[in-house]
C-alpha positions in Angstrom: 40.0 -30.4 0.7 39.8 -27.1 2.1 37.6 -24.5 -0.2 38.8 -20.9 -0.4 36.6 -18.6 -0.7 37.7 -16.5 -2.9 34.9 -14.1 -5.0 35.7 -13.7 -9.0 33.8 -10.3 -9.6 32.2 -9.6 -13.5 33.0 -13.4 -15.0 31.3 -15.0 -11.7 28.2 -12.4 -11.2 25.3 -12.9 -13.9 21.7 -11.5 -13.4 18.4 -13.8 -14.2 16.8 -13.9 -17.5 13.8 -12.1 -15.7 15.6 -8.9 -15.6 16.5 -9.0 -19.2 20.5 -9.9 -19.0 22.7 -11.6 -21.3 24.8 -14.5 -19.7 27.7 -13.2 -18.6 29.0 -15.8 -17.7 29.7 -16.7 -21.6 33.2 -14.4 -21.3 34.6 -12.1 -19.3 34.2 -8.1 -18.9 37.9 -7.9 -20.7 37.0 -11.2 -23.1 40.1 -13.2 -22.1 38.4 -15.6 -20.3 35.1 -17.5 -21.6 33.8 -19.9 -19.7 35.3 -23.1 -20.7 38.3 -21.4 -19.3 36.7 -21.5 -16.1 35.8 -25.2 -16.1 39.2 -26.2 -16.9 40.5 -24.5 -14.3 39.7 -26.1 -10.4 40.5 -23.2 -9.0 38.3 -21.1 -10.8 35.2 -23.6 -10.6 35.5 -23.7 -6.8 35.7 -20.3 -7.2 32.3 -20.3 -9.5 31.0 -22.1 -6.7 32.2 -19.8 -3.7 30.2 -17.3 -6.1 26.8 -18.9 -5.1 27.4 -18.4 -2.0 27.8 -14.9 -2.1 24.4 -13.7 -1.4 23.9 -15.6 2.3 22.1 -12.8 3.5 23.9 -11.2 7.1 21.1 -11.0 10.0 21.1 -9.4 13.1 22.4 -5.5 14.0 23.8 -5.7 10.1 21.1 -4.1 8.7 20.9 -0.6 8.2 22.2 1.8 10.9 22.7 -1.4 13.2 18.9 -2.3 13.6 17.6 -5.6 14.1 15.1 -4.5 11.3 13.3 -7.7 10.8 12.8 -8.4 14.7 11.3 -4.4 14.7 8.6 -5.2 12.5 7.3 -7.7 15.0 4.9 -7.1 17.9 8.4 -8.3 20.1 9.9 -5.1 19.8 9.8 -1.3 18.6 12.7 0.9 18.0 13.6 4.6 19.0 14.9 5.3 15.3 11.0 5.4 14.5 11.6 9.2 13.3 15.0 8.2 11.9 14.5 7.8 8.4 15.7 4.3 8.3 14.0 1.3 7.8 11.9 1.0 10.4 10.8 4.4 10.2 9.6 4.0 6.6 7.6 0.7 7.2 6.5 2.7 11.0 4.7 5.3 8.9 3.4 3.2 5.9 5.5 5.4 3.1 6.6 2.2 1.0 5.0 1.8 -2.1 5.5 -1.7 -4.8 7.9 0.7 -6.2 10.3 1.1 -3.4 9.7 -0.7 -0.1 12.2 -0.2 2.5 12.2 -4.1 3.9 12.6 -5.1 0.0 14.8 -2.5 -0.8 16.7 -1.7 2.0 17.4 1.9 2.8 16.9 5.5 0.7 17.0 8.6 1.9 16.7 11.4 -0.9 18.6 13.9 0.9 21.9 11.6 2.2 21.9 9.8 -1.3 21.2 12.3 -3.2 18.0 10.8 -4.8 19.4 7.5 -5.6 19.1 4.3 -4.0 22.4 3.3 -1.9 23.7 0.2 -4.3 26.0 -1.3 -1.8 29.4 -2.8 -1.3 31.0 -5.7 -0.8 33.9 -5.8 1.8 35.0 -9.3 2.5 32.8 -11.0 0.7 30.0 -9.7 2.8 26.8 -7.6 1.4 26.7 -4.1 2.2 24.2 -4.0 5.7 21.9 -1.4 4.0 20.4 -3.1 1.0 18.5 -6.1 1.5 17.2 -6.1 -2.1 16.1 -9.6 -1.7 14.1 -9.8 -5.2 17.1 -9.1 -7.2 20.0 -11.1 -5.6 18.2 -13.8 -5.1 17.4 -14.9 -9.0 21.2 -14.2 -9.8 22.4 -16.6 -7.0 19.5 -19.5 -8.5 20.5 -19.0 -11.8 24.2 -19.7 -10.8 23.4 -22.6 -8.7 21.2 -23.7 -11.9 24.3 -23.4 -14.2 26.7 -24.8 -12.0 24.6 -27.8 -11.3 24.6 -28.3 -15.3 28.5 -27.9 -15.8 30.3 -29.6 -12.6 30.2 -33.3 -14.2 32.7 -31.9 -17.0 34.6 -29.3 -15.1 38.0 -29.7 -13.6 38.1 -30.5 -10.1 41.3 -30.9 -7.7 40.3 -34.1 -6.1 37.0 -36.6 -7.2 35.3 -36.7 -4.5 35.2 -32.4 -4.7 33.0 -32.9 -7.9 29.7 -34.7 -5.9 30.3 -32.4 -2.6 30.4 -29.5 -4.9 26.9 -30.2 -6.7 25.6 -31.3 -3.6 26.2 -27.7 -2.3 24.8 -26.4 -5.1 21.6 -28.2 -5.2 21.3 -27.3 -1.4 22.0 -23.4 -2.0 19.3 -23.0 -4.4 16.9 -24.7 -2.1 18.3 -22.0 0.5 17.3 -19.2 -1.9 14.1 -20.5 -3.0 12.7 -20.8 1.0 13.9 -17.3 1.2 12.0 -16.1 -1.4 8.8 -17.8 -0.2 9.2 -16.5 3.4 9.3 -12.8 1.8 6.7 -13.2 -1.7 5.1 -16.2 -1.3 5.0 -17.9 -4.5 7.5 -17.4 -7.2 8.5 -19.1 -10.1 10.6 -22.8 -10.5 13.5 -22.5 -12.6 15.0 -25.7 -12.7 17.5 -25.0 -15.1 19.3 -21.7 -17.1 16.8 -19.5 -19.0 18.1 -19.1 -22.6 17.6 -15.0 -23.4 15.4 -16.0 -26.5 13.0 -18.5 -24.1 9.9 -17.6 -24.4 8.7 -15.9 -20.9 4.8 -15.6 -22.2 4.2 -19.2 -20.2 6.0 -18.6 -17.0 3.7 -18.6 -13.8 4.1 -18.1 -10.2 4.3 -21.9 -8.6 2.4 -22.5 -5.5 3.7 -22.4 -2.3 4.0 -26.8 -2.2 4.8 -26.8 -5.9 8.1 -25.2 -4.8 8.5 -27.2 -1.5 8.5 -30.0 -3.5 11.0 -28.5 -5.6 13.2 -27.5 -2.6 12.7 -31.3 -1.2 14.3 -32.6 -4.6 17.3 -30.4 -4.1 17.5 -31.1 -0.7 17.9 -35.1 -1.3 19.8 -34.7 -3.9 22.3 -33.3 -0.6 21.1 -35.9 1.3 21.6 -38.7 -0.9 25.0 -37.3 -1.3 27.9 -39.4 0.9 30.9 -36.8 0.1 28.6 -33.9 1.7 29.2 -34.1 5.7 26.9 -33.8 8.4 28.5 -30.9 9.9 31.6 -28.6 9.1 34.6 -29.7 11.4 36.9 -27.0 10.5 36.8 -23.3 10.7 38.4 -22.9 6.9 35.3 -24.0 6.1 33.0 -22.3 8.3 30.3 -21.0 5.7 29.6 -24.7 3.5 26.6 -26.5 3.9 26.4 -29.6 4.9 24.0 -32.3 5.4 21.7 -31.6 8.6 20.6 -28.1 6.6 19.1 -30.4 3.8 16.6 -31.7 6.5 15.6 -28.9 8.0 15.3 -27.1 4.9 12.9 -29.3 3.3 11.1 -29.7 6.8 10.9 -25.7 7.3 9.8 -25.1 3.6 6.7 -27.9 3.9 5.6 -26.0 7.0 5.0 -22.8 5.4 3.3 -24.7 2.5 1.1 -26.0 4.9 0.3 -22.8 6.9 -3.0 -21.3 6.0 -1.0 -18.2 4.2 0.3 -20.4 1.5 -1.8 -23.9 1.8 -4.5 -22.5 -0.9 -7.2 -24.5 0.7 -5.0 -27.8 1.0 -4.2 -30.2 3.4 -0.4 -30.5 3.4 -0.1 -30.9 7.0 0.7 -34.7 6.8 3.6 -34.2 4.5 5.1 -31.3 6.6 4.5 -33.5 9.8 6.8 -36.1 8.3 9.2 -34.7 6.8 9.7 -32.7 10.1 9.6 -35.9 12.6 12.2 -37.9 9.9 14.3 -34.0 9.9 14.5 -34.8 13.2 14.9 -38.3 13.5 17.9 -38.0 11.4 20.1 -35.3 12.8 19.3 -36.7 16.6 20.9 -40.1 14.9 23.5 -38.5 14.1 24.8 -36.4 16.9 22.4 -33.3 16.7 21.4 -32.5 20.5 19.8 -29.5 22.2 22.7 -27.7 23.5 21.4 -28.0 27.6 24.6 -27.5 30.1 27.0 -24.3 29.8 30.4 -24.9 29.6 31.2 -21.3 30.9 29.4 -21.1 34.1 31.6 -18.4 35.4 30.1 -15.6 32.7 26.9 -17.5 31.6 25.8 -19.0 35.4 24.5 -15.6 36.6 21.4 -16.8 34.1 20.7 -19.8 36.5 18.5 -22.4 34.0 19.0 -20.0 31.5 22.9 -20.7 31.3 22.9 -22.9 28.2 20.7 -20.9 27.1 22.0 -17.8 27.0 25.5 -19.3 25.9 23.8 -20.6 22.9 22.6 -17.5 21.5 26.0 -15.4 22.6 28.3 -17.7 21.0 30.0 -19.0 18.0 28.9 -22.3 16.9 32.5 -24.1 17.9 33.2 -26.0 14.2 35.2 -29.1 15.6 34.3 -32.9 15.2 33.4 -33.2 18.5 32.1 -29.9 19.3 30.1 -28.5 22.1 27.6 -26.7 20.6 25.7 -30.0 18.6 22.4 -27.9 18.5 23.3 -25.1 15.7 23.2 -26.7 12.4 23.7 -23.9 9.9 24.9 -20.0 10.8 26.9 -17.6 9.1 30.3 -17.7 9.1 31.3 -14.3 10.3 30.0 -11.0 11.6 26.3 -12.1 10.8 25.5 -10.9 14.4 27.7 -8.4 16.3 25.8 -5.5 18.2 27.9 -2.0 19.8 26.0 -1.1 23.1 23.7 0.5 21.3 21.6 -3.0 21.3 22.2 -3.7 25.2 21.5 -0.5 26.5 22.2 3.3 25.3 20.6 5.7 28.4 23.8 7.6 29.9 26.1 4.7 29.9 30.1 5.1 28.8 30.4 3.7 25.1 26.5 4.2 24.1 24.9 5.7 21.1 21.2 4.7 20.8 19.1 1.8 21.9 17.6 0.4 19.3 14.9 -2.0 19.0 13.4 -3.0 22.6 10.9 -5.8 23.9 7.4 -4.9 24.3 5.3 -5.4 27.0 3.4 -8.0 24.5 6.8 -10.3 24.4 7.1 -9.9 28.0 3.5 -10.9 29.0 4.2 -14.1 26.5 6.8 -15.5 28.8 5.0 -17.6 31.8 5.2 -18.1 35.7 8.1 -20.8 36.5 5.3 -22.6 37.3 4.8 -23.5 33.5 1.0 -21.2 33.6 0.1 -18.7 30.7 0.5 -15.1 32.4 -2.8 -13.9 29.9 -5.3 -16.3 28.2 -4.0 -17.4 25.2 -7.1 -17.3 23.1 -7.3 -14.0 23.4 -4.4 -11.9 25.4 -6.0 -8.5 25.5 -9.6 -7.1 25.5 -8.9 -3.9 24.0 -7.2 -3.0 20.5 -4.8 -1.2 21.9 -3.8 -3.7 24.7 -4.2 -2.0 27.6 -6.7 -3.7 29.1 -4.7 -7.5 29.4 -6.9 -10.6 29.5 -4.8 -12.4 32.8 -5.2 -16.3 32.8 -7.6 -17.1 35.9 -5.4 -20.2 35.8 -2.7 -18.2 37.2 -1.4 -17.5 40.6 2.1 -16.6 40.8 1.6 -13.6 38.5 1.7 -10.0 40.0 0.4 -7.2 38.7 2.7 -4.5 41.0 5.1 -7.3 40.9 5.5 -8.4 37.2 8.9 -9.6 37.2 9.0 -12.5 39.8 8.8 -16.1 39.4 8.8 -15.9 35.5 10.2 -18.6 32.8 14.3 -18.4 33.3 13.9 -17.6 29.6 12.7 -14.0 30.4 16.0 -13.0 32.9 18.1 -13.9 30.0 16.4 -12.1 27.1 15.2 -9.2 28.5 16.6 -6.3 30.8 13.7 -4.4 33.0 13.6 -2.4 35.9 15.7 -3.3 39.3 17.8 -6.2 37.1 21.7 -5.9 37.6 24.1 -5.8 33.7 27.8 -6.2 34.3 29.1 -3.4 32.4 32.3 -2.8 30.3 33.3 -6.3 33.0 34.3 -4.1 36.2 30.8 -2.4 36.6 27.7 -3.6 38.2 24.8 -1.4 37.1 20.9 -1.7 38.4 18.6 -1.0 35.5 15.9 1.6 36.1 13.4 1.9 33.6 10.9 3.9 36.0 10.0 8.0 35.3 13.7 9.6 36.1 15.7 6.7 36.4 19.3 6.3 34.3 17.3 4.3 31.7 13.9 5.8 31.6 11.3 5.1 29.1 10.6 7.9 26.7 8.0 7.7 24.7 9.5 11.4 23.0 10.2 9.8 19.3 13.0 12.3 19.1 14.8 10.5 21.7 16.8 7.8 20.3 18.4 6.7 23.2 15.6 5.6 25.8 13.3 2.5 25.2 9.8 3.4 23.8 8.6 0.4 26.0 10.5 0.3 29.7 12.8 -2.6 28.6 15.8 -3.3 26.8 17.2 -6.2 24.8 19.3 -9.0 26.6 19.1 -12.0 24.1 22.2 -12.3 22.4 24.6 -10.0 24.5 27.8 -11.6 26.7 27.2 -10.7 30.0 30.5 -8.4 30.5 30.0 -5.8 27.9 33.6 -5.3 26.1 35.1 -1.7 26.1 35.1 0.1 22.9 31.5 -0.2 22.0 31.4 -3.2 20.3 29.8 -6.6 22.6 31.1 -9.8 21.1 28.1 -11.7 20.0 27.0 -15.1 18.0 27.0 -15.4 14.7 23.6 -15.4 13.0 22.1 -18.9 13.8 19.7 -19.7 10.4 18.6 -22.8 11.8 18.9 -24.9 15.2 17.7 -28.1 16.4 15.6 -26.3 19.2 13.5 -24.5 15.9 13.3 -27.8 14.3 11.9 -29.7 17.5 8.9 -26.6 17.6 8.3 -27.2 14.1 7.8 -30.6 14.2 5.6 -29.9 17.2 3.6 -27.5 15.4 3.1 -30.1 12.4 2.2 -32.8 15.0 -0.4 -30.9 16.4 -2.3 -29.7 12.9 -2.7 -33.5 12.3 -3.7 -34.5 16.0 -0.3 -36.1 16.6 -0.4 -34.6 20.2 1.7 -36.6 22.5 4.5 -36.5 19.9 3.8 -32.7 19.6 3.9 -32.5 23.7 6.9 -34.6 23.7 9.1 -32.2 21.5 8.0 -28.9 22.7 8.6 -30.6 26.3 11.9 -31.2 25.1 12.7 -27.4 24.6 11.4 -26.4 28.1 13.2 -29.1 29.8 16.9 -27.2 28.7 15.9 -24.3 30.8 13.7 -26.8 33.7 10.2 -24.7 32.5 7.7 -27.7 33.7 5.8 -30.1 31.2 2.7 -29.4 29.4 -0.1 -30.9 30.7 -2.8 -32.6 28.8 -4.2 -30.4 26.9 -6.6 -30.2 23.1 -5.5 -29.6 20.1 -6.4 -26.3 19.8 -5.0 -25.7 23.8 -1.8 -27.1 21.9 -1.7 -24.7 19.1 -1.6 -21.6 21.4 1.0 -23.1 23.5 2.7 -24.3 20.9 3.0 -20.8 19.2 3.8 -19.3 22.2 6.4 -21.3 23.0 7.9 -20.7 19.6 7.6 -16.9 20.3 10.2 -17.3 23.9 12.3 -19.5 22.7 13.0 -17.8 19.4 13.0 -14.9 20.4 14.9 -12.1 18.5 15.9 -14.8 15.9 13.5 -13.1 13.5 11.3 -16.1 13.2 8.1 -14.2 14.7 7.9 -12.2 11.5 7.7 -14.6 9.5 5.1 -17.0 11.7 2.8 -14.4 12.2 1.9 -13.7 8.5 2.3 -17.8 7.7 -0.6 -18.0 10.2 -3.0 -15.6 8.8 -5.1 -16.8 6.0 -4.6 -14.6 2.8 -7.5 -12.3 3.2 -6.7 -11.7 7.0 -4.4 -9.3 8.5 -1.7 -8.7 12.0 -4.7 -6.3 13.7 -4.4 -7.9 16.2 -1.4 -8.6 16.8 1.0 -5.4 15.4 -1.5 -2.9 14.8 -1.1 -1.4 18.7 2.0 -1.9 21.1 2.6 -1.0 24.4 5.1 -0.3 27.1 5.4 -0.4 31.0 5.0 3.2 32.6 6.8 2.7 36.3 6.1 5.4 38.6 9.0 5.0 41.8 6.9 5.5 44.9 8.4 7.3 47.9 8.5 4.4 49.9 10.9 2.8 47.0 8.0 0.9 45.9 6.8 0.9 42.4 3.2 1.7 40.5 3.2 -0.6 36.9 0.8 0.7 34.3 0.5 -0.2 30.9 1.2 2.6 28.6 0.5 2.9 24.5 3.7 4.1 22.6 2.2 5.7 20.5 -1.7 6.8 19.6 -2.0 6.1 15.8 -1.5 2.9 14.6 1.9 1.3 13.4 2.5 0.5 10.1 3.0 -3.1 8.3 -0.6 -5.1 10.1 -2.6 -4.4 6.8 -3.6 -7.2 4.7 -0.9 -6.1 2.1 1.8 -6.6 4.7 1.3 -10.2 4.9 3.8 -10.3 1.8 6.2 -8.1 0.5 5.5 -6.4 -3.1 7.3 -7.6 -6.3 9.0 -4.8 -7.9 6.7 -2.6 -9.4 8.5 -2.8 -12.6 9.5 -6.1 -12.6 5.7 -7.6 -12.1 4.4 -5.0 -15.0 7.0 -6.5 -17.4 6.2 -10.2 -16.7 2.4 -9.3 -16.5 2.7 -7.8 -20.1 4.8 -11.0 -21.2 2.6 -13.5 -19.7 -1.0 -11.8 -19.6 -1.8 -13.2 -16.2 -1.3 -11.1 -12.7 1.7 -11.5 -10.8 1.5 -8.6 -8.1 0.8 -9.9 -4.5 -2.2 -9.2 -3.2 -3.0 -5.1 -1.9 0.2 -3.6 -3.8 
């Protein structure tokens, strides 16, 4: 069976008990139709379910303006609308508040909204790309998920076997919601079921962290244990349903942040996120989950040498066939969750160009290694300086050069970044050389009233086809939530916190190998960890996992200091013998915003944590708002 997804509006959309709604799902807006009506109708309960769906959040270029927002509030990139008035610009310059936060809330701009927030839109079934307001769609979609879990066993289906499949997907979706909440407040509540409007709210608490992992695991098995829910979707109709291989990896990623020192309040969960990692990935290798490791397009991808498959991977749609040749993606959105106009390739004086956006910084640049497998900086501490001037280079190292940064570097690098002297295939009949030094085409400008030169001497790569399309718009992947390649590196990580290390070499050795980076050598577990993370930090690049890795390894009373606080860029000075002078420039001389100790979580609405902390007497506000 083929489910339609087709969004009921008003019946369909109910708001949480928490924010002091009646259930409107009990009839709807005109009061023809209560809702028995819908579960005697299949068509309407597959539309009930289509409803929890409805809040997959989009990733990528589709927040505000076309900024990758979440990758700009990492130390991997900064963006050139940093006096925009967007986003970024708001988190840049600290003005966000528990009231209004821009990451939270998405964008508001007094003057262009005329003092109200922007509300958003749906157009096909699709969230408007400037609101995030993650908070308040989230507890709807649970709440749905929660109601349609109770009522599926006595509603009307088309065929029987729709009924388990259906419940299963609904058990699986809530987990989804609830691991997005942790990633962005930490610890929130367990609703297990619909919250009557006369319940009395005076005992709800915030669960910890592993109280709601162990919530998410339940939901997830109940998907696993479910035969009528696949392993992987097979046909495009179908292209946004969850299936199987999600339900491990979502229970897997959701122990791992309840084991990271953030969230572990002074437990030992390590053990638990180390297994149910190594049996994620035990089960989707057995059956037919592989890295994705040859291109099948050398003719476009091959200019990225052991970087091919690579590059394909993150340029491409997951292909939704039974035997398909991407096995590696297991969950990603089903359209337009990652399309980019030039403006995310390269926007200095090209045809089709508008702005450049976020761009690497010279910190995700030094993180990539020598092709010889060797740290460029020392791990255990990369710079010497606050502001990172002053880099810390790994004595172990001998292929790196200084006046010569680019050579001999992990393949990785040439397919995720564009610097000085590399060649883009633009608009597909045009070969241009990128030049990022003082009066080249794509200079860097560190002017924050330019928007359409790099702050930091390079320009994104990741996730661009090679031949940039005419018309502005690049054809792109679709946002990838989770891959095996993520999974492998967090089941390394897990194997390493509980001295597993041969199991934790093994995996991450398994992610090199796809682009023939050499093995790790012996190392200790601590030697590990840093490699580990690092390696986390190239291969996922731009897939907005660093955000959310950084603060998950902070303990609660630290902060990003040292990581976010101060960002620099490459300053290249063209000598008159065509040679080139590298020096490390800061872009900017105050501090960025979002390191504090306060950033390591987003607020709960101001409003919304008064009210509960009035109805419950206990504190609910993360910690520094």
């Amino acid at each position: 069976m083929k489910m339609k997804y087709i969004f009921l509006t008003g019946a369909m959309i109910c708001m949480m008990m928490l924010n002091a709604c009646t259930d409107a799902l009990d009839r709807s807006p005109d009061g023809n139709m209560t809702f028995e009506d819908v579960l005697a109708d299949p068509l309407k309960v597959e539309a009930l379910l289509n409803s929890c769906y409805r809040q997959i959040p989009t990733k990528g270029y589709l927040y505000f303006f076309y900024e990758n927002v979440v990758v700009a509030q990492t130390d991997d990139a900064w963006t050139s609308e940093d006096t925009k008035g967007d986003i970024n610009d708001y988190v840049y310059h600290e003005s966000y508040n528990a009231e209004y936060h821009a990451l939270r809330d998405g964008y508001f701009d007094q003057q262009a909204m005329n003092g109200s927030f922007a509300t958003g839109d749906w157009t096909n079934g699709l969230p408007d790309a400037n609101n995030y307001f993650y908070w308040s769609r989230y507890w709807p979609q649970i709440r749905l998920c929660a109601q349609f879990i109770e009522n599926i066993d006595r509603a009307a289906v088309r065929n029987p076997s729709d009924r388990a499949r259906f419940k299963a997907e609904a058990h699986l979706l809530r987990a989804f919601y609830y691991m997005e909440l942790v990633k962005w407040f930490g610890k929130v509540p367990v609703l297990d079921a619909t919250v009557p409007f006369d319940a009395d709210f005076s005992l709800l608490r915030r669960n910890t962290v592993y109280e709601i992992a162990k919530f998410v695991e339940a939901d997830c098995n109940e998907a696993i244990n479910t035969p009528e829910l696949p392993w992987r979707i097979t046909e495009n109709t179908e292209g946004l349903r969850l299936n199987k291989a999600l339900a491990y990896a979502l229970k897997a990623k959701i122990m791992l942040f309840a084991a990271s020192p953030l969230f572990n309040e002074g437990q030992d969960h390590w053990q638990e996120a180390y297994q149910l990692c190594k049996e994620a990935v035990t089960a989707l290798k057995s059956n037919g989950y592989e890295l994705f490791k040859e291109t099948t397009n050398p003719g476009l991808y091959g200019r990225y040498g052991d970087a091919a498959a690579y590059a394909q991977l993150a340029c491409e749609n997951q292909d939704r066939l039974a035997s398909p040749r991407d096995r590696e993606t297991i969950y990603q959105h089903w359209t337009g969750g990652c399309w980019i106009w030039h403006i995310g390739y390269i926007g200095c004086g090209m045809s089709n160009t508008f702005k450049c956006g976020p761009c690497p910084t010279q910190e995700l640049v030094d993180a990539y290694e020598t092709k010889d497998g060797v740290p460029v900086l020392n791990l255990n501490q990369p710079y010497l300086d606050e502001r990172h001037l002053q880099p810390n280079f790994n004595a172990a190292n001998t292929l790196y050069q200084e006046q010569d940064p680019y050579l001999n570097r992990d393949p990785r690098f040439y397919a995720s970044i564009l610097y000085n002297g590399c060649e883009i295939l633009w608009e597909r009949n045009e070969v241009w050389e990128v030049q990022t030094y003082v009066g080249g085409r794509h200079s860097i400008e560190l002017n924050q009233e330019d928007r359409t030169h790099s702050r930091t001497g390079y320009y994104q790569l990741k996730m661009t086809t090679p031949d940039a399309h005419p018309g502005n718009q690049i054809n792109c992947s679709n946002w990838k939530f989770y891959r095996l390649g993520e999974l492998l590196l967090d089941f390394a990580e897990a194997a390493c916190e509980v001295n597993q290390l041969a199991e934790a070499t093994a995996a991450v050795n398994e992610v090199r190998a796809r682009v023939k980076m050499p093995e790790l050598p012996s190392l200790s577990q601590d030697q590990m960890r840093l490699r580990i993370r690092n390696e986390r930090r190239v291969e996922l690049a731009w897939e907005e996992q660093r955000y959310f890795d950084l603060r998950r390894w902070e303990r609660p009373d630290g902060d990003l200091s040292e990581t976010c606080k101060y960002l620099t860029g490459m300053m290249i000075t063209k000598n008159a013998d065509d040679s080139f002078t590298y020096d490390r420039v800061g872009i900017t001389e105050n501090p960025r915003g979002g390191w504090k100790n306060q950033d390591l979580l987003l607020p709960i609405p101001l409003a919304e944590a008064s009210r509960l902390e009035t109805v419950t007497g206990v504190k609910w506000q993360n910690p520094g708002w």
